[in-house]
C-alpha positions in Angstrom: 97.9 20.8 85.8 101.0 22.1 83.8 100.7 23.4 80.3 100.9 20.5 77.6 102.8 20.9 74.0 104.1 19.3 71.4 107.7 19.5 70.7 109.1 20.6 67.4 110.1 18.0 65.2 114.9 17.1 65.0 114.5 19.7 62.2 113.3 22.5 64.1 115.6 25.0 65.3 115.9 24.8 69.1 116.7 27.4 71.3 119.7 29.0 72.5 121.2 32.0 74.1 124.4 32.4 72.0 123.3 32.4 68.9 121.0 34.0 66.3 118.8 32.5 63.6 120.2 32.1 59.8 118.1 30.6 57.2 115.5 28.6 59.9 118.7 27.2 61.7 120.8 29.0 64.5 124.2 29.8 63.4 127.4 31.2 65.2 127.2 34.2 67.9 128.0 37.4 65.4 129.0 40.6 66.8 126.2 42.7 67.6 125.3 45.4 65.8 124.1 48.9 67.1 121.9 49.5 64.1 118.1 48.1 64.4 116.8 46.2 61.3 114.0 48.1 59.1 110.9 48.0 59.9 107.6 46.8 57.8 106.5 49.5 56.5 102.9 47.5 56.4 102.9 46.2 60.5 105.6 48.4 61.8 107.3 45.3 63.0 111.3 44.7 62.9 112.0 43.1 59.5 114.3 40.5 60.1 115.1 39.6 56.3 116.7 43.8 56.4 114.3 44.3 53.2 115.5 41.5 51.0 112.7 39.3 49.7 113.0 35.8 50.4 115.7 36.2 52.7 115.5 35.2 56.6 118.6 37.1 57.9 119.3 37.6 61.9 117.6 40.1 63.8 120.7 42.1 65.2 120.3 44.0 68.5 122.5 45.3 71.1 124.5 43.8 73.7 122.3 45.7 76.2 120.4 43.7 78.9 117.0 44.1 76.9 119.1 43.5 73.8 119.7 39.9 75.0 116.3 39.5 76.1 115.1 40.7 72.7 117.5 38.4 71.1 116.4 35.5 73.5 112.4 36.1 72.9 113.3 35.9 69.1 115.3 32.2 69.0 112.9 31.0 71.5 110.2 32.2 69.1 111.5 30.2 66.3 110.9 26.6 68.5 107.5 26.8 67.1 105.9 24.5 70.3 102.4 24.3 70.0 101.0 24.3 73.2 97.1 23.0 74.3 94.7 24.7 76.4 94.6 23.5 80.0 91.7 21.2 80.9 90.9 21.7 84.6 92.3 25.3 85.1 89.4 27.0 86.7 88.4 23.6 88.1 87.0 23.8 91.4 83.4 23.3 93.4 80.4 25.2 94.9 82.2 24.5 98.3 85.9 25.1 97.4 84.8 28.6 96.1 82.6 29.9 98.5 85.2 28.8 101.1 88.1 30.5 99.1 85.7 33.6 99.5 84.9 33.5 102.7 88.4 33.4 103.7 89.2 35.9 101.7 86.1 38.4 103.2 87.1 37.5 106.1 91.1 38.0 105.9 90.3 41.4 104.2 87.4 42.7 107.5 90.2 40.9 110.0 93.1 43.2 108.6 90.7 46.7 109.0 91.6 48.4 112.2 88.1 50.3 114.3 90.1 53.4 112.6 89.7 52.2 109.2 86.0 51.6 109.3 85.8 55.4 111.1 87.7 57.0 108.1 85.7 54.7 105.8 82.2 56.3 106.8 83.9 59.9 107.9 86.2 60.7 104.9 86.9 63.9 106.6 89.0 62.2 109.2 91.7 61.3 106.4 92.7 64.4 105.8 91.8 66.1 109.1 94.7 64.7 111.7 97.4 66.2 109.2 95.7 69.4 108.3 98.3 72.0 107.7 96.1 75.4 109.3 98.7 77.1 108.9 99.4 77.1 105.3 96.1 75.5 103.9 93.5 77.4 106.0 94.3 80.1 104.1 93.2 78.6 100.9 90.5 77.5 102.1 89.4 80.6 103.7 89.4 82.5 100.4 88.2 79.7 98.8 84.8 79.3 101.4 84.2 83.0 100.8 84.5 82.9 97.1 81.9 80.2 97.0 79.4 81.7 99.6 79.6 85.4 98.1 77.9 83.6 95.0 76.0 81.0 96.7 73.5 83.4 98.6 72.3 85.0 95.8 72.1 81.2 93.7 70.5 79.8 96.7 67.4 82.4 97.0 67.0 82.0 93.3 67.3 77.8 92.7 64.6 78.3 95.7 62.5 80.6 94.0 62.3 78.0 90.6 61.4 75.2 93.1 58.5 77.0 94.0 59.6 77.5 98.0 60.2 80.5 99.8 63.7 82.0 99.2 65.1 81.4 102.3 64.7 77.7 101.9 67.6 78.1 99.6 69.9 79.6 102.4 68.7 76.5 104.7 69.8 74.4 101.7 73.3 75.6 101.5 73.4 75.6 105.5 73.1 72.3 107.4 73.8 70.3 103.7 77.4 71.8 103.3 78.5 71.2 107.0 77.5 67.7 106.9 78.8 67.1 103.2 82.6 68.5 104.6 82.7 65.8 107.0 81.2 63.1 105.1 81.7 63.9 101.6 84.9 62.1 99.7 85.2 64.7 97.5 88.0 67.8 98.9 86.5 70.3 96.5 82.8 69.6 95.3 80.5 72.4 96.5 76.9 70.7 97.2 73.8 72.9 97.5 70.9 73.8 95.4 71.0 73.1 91.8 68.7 74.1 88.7 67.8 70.9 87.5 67.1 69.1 91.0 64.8 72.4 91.7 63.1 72.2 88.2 62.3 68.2 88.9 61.3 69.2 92.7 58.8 72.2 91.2 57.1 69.4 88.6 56.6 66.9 90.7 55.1 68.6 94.0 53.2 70.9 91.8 51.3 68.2 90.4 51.0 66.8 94.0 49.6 69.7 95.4 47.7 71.5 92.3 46.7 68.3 90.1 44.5 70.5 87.9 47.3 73.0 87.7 45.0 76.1 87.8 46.4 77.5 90.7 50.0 77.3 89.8 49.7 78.1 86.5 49.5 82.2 86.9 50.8 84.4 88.8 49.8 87.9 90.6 51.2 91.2 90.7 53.4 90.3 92.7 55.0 87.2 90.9 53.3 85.0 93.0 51.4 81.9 91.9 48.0 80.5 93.6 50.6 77.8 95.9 51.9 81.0 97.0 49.8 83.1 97.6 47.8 80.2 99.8 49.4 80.0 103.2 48.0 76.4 103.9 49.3 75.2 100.1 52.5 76.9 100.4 52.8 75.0 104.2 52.2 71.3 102.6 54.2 72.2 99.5 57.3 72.5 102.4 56.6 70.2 104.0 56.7 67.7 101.2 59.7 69.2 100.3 61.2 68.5 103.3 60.4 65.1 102.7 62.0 64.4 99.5 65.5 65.5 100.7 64.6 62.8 103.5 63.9 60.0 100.7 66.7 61.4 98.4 69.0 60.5 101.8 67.7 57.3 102.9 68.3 56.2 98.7 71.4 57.5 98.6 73.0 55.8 102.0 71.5 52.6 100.7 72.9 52.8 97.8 76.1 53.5 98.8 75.9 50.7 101.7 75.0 48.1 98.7 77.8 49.7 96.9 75.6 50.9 93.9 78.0 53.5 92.6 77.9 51.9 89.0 74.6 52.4 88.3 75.4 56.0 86.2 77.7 54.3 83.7 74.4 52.8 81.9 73.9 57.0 81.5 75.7 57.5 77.9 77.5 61.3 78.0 75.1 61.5 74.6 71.9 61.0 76.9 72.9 62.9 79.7 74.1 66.3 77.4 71.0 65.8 75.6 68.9 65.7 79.2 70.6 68.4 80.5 70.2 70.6 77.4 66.7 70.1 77.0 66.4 70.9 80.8 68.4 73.7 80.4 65.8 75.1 77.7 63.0 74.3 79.7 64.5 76.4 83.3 65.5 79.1 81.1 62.4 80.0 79.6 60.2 79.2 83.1 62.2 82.8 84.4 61.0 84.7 81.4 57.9 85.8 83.1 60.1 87.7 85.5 62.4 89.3 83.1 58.8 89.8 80.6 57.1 91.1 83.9 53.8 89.5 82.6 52.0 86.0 83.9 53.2 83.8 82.1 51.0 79.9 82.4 53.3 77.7 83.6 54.1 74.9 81.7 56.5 72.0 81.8 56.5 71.5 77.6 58.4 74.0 75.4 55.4 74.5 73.1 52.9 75.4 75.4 55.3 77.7 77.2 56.2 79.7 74.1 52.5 79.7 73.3 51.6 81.5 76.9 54.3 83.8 76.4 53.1 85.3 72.8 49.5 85.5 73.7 50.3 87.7 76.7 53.3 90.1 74.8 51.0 92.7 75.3 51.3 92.9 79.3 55.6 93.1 78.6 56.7 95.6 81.5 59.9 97.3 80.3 61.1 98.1 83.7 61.9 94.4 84.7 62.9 93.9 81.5 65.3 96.3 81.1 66.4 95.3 85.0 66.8 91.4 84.0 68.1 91.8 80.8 71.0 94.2 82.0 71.5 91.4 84.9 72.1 88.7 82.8 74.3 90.6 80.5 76.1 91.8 83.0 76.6 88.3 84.7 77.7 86.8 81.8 80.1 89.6 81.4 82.1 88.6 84.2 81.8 85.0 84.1 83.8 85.2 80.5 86.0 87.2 82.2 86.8 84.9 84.7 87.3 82.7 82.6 89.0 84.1 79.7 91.7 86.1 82.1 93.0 84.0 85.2 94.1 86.8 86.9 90.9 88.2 87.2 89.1 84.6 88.1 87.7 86.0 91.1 85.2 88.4 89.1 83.4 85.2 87.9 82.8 84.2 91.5 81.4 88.1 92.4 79.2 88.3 89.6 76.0 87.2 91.6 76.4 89.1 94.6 78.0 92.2 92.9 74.8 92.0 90.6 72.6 91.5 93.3 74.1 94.3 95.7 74.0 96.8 92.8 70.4 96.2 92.0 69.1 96.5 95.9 71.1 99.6 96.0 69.3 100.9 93.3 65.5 99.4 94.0 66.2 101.1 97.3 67.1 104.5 96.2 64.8 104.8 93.4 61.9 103.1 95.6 61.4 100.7 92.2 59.4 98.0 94.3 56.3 101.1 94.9 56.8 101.0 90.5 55.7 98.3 89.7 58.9 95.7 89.7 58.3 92.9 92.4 60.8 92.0 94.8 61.4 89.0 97.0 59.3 89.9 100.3 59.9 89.0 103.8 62.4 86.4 104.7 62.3 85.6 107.7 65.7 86.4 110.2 67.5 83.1 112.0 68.2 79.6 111.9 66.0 77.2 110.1 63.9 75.2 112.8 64.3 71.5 113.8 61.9 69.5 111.1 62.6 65.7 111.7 59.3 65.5 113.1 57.6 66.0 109.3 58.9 62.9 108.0 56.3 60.7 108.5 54.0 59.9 107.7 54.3 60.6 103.5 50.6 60.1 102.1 51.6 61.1 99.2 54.6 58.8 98.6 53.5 56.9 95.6 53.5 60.1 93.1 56.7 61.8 95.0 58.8 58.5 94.7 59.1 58.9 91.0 60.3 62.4 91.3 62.5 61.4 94.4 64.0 58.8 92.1 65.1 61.3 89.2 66.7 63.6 91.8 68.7 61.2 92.8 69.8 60.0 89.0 70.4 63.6 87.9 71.8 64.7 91.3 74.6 61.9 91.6 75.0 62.0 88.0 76.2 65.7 88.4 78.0 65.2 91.5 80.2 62.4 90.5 81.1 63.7 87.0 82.6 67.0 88.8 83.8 65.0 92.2 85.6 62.7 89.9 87.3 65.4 87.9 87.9 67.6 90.1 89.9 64.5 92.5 91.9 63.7 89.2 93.6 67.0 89.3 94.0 67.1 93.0 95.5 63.2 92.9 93.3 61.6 95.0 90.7 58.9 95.0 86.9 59.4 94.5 85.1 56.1 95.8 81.7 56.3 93.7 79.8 54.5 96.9 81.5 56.3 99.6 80.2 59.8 97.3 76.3 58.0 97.6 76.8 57.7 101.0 78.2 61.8 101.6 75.7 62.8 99.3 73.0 61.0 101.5 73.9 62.2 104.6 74.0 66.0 103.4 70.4 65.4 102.2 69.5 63.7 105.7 70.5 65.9 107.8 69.5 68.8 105.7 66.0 67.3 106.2 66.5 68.1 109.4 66.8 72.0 108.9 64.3 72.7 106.2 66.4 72.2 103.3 65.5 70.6 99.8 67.1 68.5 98.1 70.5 69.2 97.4 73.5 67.7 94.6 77.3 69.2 93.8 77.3 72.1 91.8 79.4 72.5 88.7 79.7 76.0 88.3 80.3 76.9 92.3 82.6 73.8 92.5 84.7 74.6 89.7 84.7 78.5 91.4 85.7 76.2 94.4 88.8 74.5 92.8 89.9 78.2 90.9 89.8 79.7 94.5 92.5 77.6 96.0 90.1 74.7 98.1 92.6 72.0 99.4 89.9 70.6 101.8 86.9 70.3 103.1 87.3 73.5 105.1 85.9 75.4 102.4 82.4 74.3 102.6 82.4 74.7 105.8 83.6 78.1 105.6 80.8 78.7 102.8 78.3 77.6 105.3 79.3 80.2 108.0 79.2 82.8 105.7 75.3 81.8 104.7 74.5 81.5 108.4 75.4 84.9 108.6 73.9 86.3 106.4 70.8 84.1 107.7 71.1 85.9 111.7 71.8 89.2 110.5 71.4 90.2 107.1 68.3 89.0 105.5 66.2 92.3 105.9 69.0 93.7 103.0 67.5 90.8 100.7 63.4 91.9 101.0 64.1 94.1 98.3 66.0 92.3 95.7 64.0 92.4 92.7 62.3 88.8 91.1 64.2 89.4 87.7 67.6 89.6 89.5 66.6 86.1 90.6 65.4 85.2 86.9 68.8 86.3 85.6 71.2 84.4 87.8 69.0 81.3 87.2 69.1 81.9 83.3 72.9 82.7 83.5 73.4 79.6 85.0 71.8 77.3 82.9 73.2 79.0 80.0 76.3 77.1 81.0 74.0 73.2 80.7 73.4 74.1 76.9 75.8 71.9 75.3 75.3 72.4 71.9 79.0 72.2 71.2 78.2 68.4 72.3 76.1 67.9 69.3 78.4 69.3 67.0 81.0 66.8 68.1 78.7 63.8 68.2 77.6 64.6 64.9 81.0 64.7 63.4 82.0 61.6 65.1 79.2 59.1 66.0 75.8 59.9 64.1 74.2 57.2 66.0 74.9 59.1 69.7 73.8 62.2 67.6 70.7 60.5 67.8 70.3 59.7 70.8 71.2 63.0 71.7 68.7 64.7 69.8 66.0 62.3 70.9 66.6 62.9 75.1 67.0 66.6 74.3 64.0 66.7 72.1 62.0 64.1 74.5 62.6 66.3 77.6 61.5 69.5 76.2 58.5 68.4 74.7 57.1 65.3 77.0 58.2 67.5 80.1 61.5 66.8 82.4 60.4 63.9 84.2 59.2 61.7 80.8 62.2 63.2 79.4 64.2 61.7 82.0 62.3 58.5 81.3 62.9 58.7 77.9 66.8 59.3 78.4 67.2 56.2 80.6 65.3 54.1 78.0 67.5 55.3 75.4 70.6 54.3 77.9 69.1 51.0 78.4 68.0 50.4 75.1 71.9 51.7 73.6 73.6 48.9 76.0 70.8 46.4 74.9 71.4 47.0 71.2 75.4 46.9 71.4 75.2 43.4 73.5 72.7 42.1 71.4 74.4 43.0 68.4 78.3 42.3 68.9 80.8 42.8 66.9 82.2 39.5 64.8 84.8 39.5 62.0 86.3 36.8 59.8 89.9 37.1 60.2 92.5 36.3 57.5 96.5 35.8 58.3 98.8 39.5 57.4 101.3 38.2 55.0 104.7 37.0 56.7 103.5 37.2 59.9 101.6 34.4 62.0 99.2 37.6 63.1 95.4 37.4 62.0 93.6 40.0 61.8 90.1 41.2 60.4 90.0 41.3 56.9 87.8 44.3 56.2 90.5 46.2 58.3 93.5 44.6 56.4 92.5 44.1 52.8 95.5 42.1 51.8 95.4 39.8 55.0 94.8 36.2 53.8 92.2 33.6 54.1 92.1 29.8 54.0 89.9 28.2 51.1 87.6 25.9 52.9 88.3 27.3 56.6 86.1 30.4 58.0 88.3 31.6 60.5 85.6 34.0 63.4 86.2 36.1 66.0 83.5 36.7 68.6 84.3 40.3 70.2 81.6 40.2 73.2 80.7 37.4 76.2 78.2 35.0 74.5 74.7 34.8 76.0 71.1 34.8 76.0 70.0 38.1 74.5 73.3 37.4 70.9 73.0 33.6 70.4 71.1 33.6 67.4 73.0 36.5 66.1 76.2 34.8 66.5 74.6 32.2 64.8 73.6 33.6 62.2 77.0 35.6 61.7 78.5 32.0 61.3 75.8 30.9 58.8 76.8 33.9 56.9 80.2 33.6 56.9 79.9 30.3 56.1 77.9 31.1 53.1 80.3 33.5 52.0 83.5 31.4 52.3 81.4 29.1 50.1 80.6 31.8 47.7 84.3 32.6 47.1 85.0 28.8 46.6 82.6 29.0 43.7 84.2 32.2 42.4 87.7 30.8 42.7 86.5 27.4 41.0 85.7 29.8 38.2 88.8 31.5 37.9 88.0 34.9 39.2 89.4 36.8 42.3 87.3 39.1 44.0 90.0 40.1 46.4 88.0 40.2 49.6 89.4 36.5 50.8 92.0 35.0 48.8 94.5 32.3 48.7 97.6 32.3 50.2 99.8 34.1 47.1 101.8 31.8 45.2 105.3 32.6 47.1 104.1 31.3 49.6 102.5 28.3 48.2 105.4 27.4 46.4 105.1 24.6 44.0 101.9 23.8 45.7 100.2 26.6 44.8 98.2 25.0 41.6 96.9 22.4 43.4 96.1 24.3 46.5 93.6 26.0 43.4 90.9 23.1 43.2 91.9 21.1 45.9 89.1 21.9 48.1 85.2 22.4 47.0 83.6 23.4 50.4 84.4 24.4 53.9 85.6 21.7 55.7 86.8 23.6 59.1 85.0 26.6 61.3 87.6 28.2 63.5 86.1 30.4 66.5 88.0 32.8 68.0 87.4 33.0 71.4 90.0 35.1 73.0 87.3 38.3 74.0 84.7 35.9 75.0 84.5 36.6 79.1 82.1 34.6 79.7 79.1 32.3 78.2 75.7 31.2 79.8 73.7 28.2 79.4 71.7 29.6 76.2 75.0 29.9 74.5 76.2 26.5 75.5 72.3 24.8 73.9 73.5 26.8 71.2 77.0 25.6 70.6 76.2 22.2 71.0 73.2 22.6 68.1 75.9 24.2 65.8 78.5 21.6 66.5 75.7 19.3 65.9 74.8 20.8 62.7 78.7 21.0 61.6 79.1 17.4 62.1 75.8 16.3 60.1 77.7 18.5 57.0 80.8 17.2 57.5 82.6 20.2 59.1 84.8 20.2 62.4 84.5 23.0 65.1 87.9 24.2 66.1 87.9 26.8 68.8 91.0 29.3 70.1 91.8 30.6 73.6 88.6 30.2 75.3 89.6 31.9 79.2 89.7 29.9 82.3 85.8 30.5 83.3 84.6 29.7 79.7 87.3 26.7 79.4 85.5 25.7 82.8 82.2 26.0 81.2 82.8 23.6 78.1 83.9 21.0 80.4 80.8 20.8 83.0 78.8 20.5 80.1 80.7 17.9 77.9 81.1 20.7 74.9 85.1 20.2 75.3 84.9 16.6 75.0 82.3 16.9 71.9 84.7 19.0 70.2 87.6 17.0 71.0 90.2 18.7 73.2 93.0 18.1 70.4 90.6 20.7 68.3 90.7 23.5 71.2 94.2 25.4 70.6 96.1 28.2 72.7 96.0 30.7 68.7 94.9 31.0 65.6 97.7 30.2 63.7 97.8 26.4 65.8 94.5 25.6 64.1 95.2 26.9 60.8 97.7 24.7 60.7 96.1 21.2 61.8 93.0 22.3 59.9 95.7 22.8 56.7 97.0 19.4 57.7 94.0 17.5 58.3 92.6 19.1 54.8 95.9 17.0 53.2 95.5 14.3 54.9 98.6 11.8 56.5 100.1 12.7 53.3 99.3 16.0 52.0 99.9 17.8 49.3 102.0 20.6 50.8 104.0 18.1 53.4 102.0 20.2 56.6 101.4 17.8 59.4 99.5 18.0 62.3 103.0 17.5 65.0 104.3 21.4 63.7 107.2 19.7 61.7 109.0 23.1 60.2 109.0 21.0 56.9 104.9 21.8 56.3 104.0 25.4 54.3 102.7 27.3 57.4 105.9 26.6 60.1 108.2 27.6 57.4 106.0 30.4 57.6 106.5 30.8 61.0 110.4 30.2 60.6 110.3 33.3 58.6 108.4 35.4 60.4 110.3 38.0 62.6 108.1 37.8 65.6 105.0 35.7 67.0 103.7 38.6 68.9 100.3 39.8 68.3 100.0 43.6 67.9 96.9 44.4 70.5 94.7 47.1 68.2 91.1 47.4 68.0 90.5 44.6 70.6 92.5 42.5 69.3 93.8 39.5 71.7 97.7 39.1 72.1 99.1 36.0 71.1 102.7 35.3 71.7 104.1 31.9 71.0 106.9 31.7 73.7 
């Protein structure tokens, strides 16, 4: 159905394309002038009376082509045709719309080619056909060998805080990065084992296996706990690791197949840097019993941990700590030199395994594993064996799915945050599903090859990017090098000393305390300060996994409290412009006596009714609170009258010609959507307003709500002559139906320019509606 309108009255200006407005009439075609008029020093708007109060002179532009348009836009402006909001746009069936999108699915699967779906679930296969070997192997060479140099020694010691044998790390960052190269969508994320999914794997399968925790709770000489030392314990504790990279791959590909990628953005930044931080806290000081070289009970709650570690100060060996504390000094050395000098980037990248090497080379040669400093112990030489055959049957599947289910939060969480990033730079897409579905087939087929559960890493994938990585080629590359190293090379490793381990874990997690977060949140946004504090506080002293808990509540409970709670504002009209605006933002924007004009800033439904309800009861009330302060003579400048200049000669009577609100204007231009509680409570307020003698006038609701009102009758209860395209259109018949057929300031409902508020609109340089702050666009054209 086309657009309705009224037409301006014979004494409105009409349009035209050769002439410019003078004094609310078009006037002859005048030269054009190169020099802009001033702008409003209040809006920023062109001034089209040049700065001379109460003058309406021609906006001059150029004879350019957008210069014509401008010119154009401005006389069409000043037609002042006040158009109505479609009835049956949007109008359609059940049938018609599910037909319309069944066509559509189907036109859309019809056009994809068998190649399309292959690339689709292989990623790889995009960028593969055109690889350049020639000039981008190279990259990716250097890049691959950065990242596996300092992935060997990460991988033994993420393994190690998991409570698995070391070479379960090198198995993680085997199997997992080939399959991720081929399937991941991300060029440059570096997958493999991560702090914080080994920290949730440890809690969970600790309580699994030792539910009274005495076992695991102290350690030999040797650094080894009661799991560990138990050959049948340490067997099922694989094996059950094993199985949660299975379940952590079966979630993810569903996920990704259901297209599920969203789910993280109910995650605030404030939550997760306050989950990671306490986490962070909590990793760190599980490795001080290696750098202390005392048993330390294990604990997953900072208190109980820092308790354990002062009643046993007086076991503190100085040899490991003298070893781990040099380590950790020394790593963080020459990550901040990485960092701080480019040119020396790849130091970052050999900190691990130069620290490593180093301190082999010197347990060897001064025989410091016969004096007392533990080392890592046998790892077994060759490729990890085929373990598909342990995935079933999971007895235990009730108490790991919890823990499953917060590997894969934190795990994609961290993945997507760096895959996403990192893509930005390299200009490229990052499909959040198609990532589920890489991430879930890394873990699968890791499961495979004894591996753990594995996520992207920030630090190695940033190393990644720094390197040079165009492609997936890197990973793979990374990969080789850890298979290497797993044929031929793991006798060097027997002797690397359990504080080295300690160290590269706490170096790394150094890098998850984001305390310069806080600062900034609590500079900014106290509330997220809050929230941050809470998670951080929640994880380190409920544990990780409650903390977790306690972090997604917050999340939910944040997104809860915003929709429940949406912003409103009574808006009042910015002097010499048809523009409303909130009136708390512009002090001197102007307000009707005996209108309330509202605007509703969220969708309408179930869980904000009654506090958009009561927002309009207390606007209401306080538009009738400054009707009683006006009757009185005072002026508390929050919502006034329009000024006398504008009034004119009518501004006396406009004084005490009205004693109560006669007229609720809602703005609807930011309501999406509405439900079925908000339209029961619409049509009690419209009720209520016509027992009281008050209309219901309602602005630019969208094509789905506009829909809505109709099925339900709400549109014809209102009346559609009340339902207008923009604020200013209901001012004005509200202004006019206030003075009646004959009213006191000559305004009448047809948008004659001979009423108060179109010779306003005569005046006015532009009808345009600066979008700020959520404000809606209006342009009368």
């Amino acid at each position: 159905m086309p657009v309705s309108f009224e037409e301006p009255s014979e004494q409105s200006p009409s349009s035209s394309d050769d002439g410019f407005l003078m004094n609310g009439k078009l006037g002859a075609e005048e030269t054009p002038s190169s020099t802009p008029p001033p702008r409003n020093r209040m809006t920023g708007a062109m001034d089209p009376s040049n700065g001379t109060p109460g003058s309406v002179s021609p906006a001059r532009y150029d004879a350019s082509l957008n210069g014509r348009r401008r010119n154009r836009i401005q006389i069409d402006s000043t037609r002042n045709i006040r158009y109505s909001v479609p009835r049956d746009a949007g109008k359609h069936t059940v049938g018609e719309s599910y037909a319309s999108w069944q066509a559509k699915t189907m036109r859309h699967y019809r056009s994809r080619r068998w190649r399309d779906w292959f690339t689709t679930f292989l990623p790889a296969m995009r960028w593969l056909p055109s690889y350049s070997w020639r000039g981008d192997f190279t990259k990716d060479l250097v890049a691959g060998l950065t990242v596996g140099v300092m992935v060997i020694p990460q991988s033994m010691s993420y393994a190690k805080l998991a409570g698995l044998p070391v070479e379960y790390g090198l198995y993680s960052a085997l199997v997992p990065v080939y399959a991720y190269s081929m399937f991941g969508s991300s060029r440059q994320l570096a997958v493999g084992p991560v702090a914080l999914i080994s920290l949730l794997l440890s809690t969970s399968l600790t309580e699994i296996v030792d539910p009274t925790g005495e076992l695991s709770s102290h350690t030999d000489g040797s650094g080894k706990n009661g799991i560990e030392s138990n050959p049948d314990l340490q067997a099922k504790y694989n094996v059950l690791a094993i199985q949660a990279s299975f379940l952590v791959g079966v979630i993810y590909i569903g996920m990704g197949l259901l297209r599920l990628g969203f789910v993280t953005i109910f995650l605030s930044h404030a939550v997760v840097s306050g989950f990671t931080t306490g986490a962070a806290v909590i990793i760190g000081l599980s490795q001080l019993k290696y750098i202390l070289g005392y048993d330390v009970e294990k604990s997953k709650v900072l208190h109980k941990m820092l308790k354990s570690i002062f009643d046993n100060i007086g076991q503190f060996n100085w040899r490991t700590f003298l070893m781990g504390t040099l380590s950790v000094l020394a790593l963080l050395m020459m990550k901040n030199i990485g960092k701080k000098y480019p040119r020396f980037k790849w130091v970052r990248a050999m900190g691990p395994l130069t620290v490593t090497a180093f301190t082999i080379l010197i347990t060897w040669a001064g025989g410091l594993d016969e004096k007392g400093i533990p080392v890592v112990g046998d790892i077994p030489k060759g490729l990890p064996s085929f373990t598909a055959d342990v995935w079933t049957p999971i007895p235990e599947i009730s108490q790991l799915m919890w823990s499953v289910v917060s590997m894969v939060i934190v795990g994609f969480m961290e993945s997507i945050a760096i895959a996403k990033t990192l893509a930005s730079k390299h200009k490229y897409e990052v499909d959040s599903s198609l990532e589920l579905i890489g991430l879930g087939m890394s873990n699968f087929f890791g499961a495979m090859f004894q591996s753990y559960p594995v996520t992207g890493s920030f630090s190695r994938s940033a190393v990644n990017n720094e390197s040079g990585a165009v492609t997936g080629i890197s990973g793979a590359v990374t990969a080789t090098l850890v298979m290497l190293v797993l044929l031929f090379l793991t006798p060097i490793f027997q002797i690397l000393p359990l504080c080295v381990l300690a160290a590269i874990v706490i170096s790394g997690v150094l890098g998850l305390l984001d305390y310069t977060e806080a600062m900034y949140l609590w500079k900014v946004h106290r509330f997220d300060f809050a929230i941050w504090v809470m998670a951080c506080l929640g994880t380190m002293f409920l544990g990780v996994e409650l903390g977790l808990a306690v972090s997604v509540g917050l999340s939910i409970l944040l997104v809860l409290y915003e929709s429940a709670y949406p912003h409103t504002a009574t808006l009042g009209r910015l002097p010499g412009t048809t523009v409303y605006r909130n009136i708390k933002q512009y002090p001197n924007a102007k307000t009707c006596d005996g209108i309330v004009m509202m605007r509703i800033d969220a969708p309408i439904y179930f869980a904000n009714t009654q506090n958009v309800r009561d927002k309009l009861a207390k606007y209401e009330e306080r538009a009738r609170d400054q009707l009683k302060k006006s009757a009185l003579g005072s002026d508390s400048g929050d919502e006034s009258k329009f000024d006398e200049e504008e009034q004119g000669k009518y501004a006396a009577t406009d004084a005490t010609g009205v004693t109560d609100v006669r007229f609720v204007i809602l703005e609807l231009s930011p309501v999406s959507h509405v439900d079925t509680s908000a339209l029961h409570i619409l049509h009690d307020i419209h009720k209520d307003y016509e027992n009281r003698g008050i209309q219901l006038c309602l602005c630019n609701p969208n094509t789905e709500v506009m829909e809505r009102f109709r099925l339900c009758g709400f549109a014809d209860e209102v009346g559609y002559h009340r339902i207008f395209v923009n604020m200013h259109d209901a001012v004005d018949y509200c202004l006019a139906e206030m003075d009646g057929e004959e009213g006191l300031a000559g305004v009448d409902s047809t948008g004659s320019s001979d009423g108060e508020m179109d010779n306003l609109v005569t005046s006015s340089g532009s009808k345009a509606e600066g979008n700020e702050d959520g404000d809606v666009v209006e342009e009368k054209i």
